[in-house]
C-alpha positions as a printed NumPy array, in Angstrom:
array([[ -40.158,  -90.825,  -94.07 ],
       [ -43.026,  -89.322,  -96.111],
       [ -41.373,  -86.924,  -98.755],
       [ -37.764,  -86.314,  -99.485],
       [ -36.975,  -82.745,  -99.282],
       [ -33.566,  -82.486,  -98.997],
       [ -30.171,  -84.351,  -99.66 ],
       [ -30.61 ,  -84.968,  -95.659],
       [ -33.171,  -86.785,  -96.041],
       [ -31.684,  -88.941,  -98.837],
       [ -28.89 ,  -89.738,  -96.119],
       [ -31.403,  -90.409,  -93.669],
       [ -32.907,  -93.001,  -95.717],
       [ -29.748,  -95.235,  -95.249],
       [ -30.291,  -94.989,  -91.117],
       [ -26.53 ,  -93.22 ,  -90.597],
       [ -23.885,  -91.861,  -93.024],
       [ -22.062,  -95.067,  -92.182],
       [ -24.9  ,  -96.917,  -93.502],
       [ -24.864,  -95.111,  -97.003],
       [ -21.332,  -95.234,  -96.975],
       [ -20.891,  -98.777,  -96.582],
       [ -24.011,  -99.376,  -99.215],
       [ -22.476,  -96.978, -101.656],
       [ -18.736,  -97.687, -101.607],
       [ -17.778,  -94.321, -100.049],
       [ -15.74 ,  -93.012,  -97.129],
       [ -18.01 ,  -92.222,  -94.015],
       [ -16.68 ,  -88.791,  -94.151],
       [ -17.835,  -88.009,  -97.51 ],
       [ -21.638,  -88.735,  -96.702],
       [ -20.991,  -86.889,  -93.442],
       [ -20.163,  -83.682,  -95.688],
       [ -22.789,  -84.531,  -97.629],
       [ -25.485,  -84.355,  -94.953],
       [ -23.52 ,  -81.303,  -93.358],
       [ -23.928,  -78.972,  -96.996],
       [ -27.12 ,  -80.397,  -97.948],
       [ -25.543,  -81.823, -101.334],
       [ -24.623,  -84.814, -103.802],
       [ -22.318,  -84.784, -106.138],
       [ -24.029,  -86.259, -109.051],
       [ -21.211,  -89.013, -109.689],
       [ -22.924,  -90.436, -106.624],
       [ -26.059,  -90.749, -108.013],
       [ -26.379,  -93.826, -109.808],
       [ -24.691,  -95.896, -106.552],
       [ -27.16 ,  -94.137, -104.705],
       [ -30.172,  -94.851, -106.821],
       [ -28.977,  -98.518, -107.342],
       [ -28.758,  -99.328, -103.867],
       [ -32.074,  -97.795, -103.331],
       [ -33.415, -100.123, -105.697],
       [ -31.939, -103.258, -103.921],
       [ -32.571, -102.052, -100.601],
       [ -36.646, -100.529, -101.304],
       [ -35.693,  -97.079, -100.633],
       [ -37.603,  -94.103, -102.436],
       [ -35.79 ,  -92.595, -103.98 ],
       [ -35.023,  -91.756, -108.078],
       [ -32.528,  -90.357, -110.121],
       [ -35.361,  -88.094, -110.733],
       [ -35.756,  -87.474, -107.459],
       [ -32.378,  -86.367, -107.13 ],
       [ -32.253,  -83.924, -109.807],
       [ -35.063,  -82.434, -108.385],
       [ -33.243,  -81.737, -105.361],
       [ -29.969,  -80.617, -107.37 ],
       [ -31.968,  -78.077, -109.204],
       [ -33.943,  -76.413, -106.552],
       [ -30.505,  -75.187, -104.781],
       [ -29.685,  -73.408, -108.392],
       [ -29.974,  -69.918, -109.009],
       [ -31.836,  -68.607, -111.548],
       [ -29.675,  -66.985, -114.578],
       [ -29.916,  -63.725, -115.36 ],
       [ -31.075,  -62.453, -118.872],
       [ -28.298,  -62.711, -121.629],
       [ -28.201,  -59.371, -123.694],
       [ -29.187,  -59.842, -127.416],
       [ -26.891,  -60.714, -129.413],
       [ -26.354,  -57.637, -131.78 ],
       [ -28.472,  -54.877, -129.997],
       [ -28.242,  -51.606, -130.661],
       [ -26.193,  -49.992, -127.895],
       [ -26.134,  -46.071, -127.186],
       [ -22.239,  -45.035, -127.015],
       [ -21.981,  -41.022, -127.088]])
C-alpha cells in the first residue's frame, strides 16, 4: 500500500480487523465498525500508532489527524461580536 487515504486503509495495514484488533487490544467488532464508517476514534490512536511502530507500518499520529480532519466540515462565519444590527 502506497498512500493512506482513508481510515480503511489504516485497517488494511494490519491484514484483517482481527489482526488490528488483536495488535491493538480491541474487540474485532470495533475495528469492523471502524472500517465499515470510515473512522477512528482518536483514543485509538496512540495503540494504533505504537503498534505501527513495532510492527513497520506507515503510519503517524500525524497521519491520522490528517485523515480525522478531512471528514470535518468547514464552520460557518461567527457574527461579530457587537455589530450593529437593523431592528425596525
Amino acid at each position: 500500500m502506497s498512500r493512506i487515504e482513508n481510515f480503511r486503509d489504516v485497517v488494511a495495514l494490519w491484514g484483517s480487523p482481527e489482526a488490528m484488533a488483536s495488535a491493538i487490544g480491541v474487540k474485532v467488532e470495533a475495528v469492523r465498525k471502524w472500517r465499515q464508517r470510515d473512522s477512528i476514534p482518536s483514543e485509538y490512536w496512540l495503540r494504533i500508532v505504537e503498534s505501527a511502530k513495532s510492527t513497520d507500518k506507515p503510519i503517524t499520529a500525524d497521519d491520522l489527524a490528517r485523515l480525522a480532519a478531512r471528514g470535518e466540515e468547514p464552520c460557518a462565519p461567527q457574527e461579530t461580536a457587537g455589530a450593529e444590527t437593523s431592528l425596525g
